[in-house]
Every structure is written in C-alpha cells, then in structure tokens.
C-alpha positions in Angstrom: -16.7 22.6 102.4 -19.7 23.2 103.8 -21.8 21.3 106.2 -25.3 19.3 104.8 -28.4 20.1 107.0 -30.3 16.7 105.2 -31.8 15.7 108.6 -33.5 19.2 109.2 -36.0 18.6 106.4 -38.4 15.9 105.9 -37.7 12.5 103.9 -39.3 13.9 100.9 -37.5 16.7 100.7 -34.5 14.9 100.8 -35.7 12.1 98.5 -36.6 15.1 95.9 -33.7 16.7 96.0 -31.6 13.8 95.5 -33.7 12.8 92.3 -33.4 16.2 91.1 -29.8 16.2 91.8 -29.1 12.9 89.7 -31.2 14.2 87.0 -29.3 18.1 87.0 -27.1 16.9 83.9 -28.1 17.5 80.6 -26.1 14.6 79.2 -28.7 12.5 82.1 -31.7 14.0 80.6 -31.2 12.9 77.3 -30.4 9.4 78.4 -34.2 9.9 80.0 -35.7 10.7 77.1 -33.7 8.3 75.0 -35.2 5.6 77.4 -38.5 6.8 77.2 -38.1 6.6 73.0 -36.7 3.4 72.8 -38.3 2.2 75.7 -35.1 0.0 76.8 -31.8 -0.3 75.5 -28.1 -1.7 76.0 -25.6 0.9 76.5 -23.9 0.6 73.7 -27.2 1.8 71.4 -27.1 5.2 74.1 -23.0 5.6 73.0 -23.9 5.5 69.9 -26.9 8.3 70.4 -25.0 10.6 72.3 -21.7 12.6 71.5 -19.8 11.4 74.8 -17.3 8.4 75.4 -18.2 5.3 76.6 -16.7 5.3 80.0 -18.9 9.0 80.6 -22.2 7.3 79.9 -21.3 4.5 82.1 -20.5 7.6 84.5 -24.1 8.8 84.1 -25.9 5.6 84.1 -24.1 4.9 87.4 -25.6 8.0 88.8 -29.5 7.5 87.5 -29.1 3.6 88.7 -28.1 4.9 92.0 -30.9 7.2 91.9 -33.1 4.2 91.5 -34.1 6.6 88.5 -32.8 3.6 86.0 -33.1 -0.1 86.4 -30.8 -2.1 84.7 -30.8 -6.2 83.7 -27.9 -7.6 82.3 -28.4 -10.0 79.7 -25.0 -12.3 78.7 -22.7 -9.3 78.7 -24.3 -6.8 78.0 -26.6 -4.1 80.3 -30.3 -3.4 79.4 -31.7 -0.5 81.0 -35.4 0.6 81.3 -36.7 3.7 83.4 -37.9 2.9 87.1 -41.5 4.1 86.8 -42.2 3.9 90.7 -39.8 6.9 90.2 -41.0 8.8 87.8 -45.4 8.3 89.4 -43.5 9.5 92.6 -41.7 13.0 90.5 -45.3 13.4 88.9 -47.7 13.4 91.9 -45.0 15.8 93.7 -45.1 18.6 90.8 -48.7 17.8 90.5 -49.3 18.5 94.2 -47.3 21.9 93.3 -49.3 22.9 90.7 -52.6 22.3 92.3 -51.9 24.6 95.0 -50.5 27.6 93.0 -52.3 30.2 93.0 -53.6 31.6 90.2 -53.7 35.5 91.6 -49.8 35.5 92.7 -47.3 37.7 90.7 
C-alpha cells in the first residue's frame, strides 16, 4: 500500500480532495441531487428512490456526513438529512476561482 504525502500540499488541497473523494460515487451523487430536489428527507424516502439496500445508503450517508457534505437531525427515530451549504459555497468559489483563471487561448 502506498504511502499518502497529505502534509506536502496545502489545507485546501487536502480539504478538496477529500470532498471530492466522498462525493466520487455515483450512488453519492444522486443522494445529492435527491437532497437538493426534496430539499431534506429521512432515509427511508432516499431507499425508496434509489435501487440499493438499506444498509448501502446508510453506507453512503455515513460517508457524505463525515464529509460534513450532509447534515443530519434525527427526529424520534428517524434521520432527517439536509445538504451542508457551508460545503457546497466552499466547492463553488473553488471551481469558480478555476474558471476565472483559465485561459481562454490554451489548447
């Protein structure tokens, strides 16, 4: 297995790429944009809207909540999760900063 080099690049490059790596899962993405439709939800509605067992979306959810890509308040016993827009302001002003400075004369 080979040896991570996090510390030789700078906090947002590791914050970015650990976003990025939480979210490199289609099965993630569409619990995104389910989010984003419904605007919050307990898990059971996203079992119900995707074609993966229970116990995977938990799986996934677990992975975008530690992420802090999801936010999650349980109510009795049940989980209602909403997206962590902090997160997603800090994803937009990076590819933002990208595009600004892309030249439009390369390749």
């Amino acid at each position: 297995m080979g040896i991570t080099k996090s510390e030789s690049f700078t906090n947002e490059q590791n914050d970015m790429a650990n976003l990025f790596k939480a979210m490199a899962n289609p099965a993630r993405v569409a619990i995104i944009q389910y989010l984003l439709k419904v605007d919050s939800c307990i898990c059971g509605d996203i079992v119900n809207e995707l074609p993966l067992a229970q116990p995977t979306i938990s799986q996934h959810l677990k992975e975008l909540k530690n992420a802090n890509i999801i936010q999650g308040t349980i109510e009795g016993k049940s989980i209602c999760y909403c997206l962590n827009k902090d997160v997603f302001e800090t994803i937009g002003r990076y590819f933002m900063g990208m595009y600004i400075k892309l030249d439009a004369k390369c390749c």
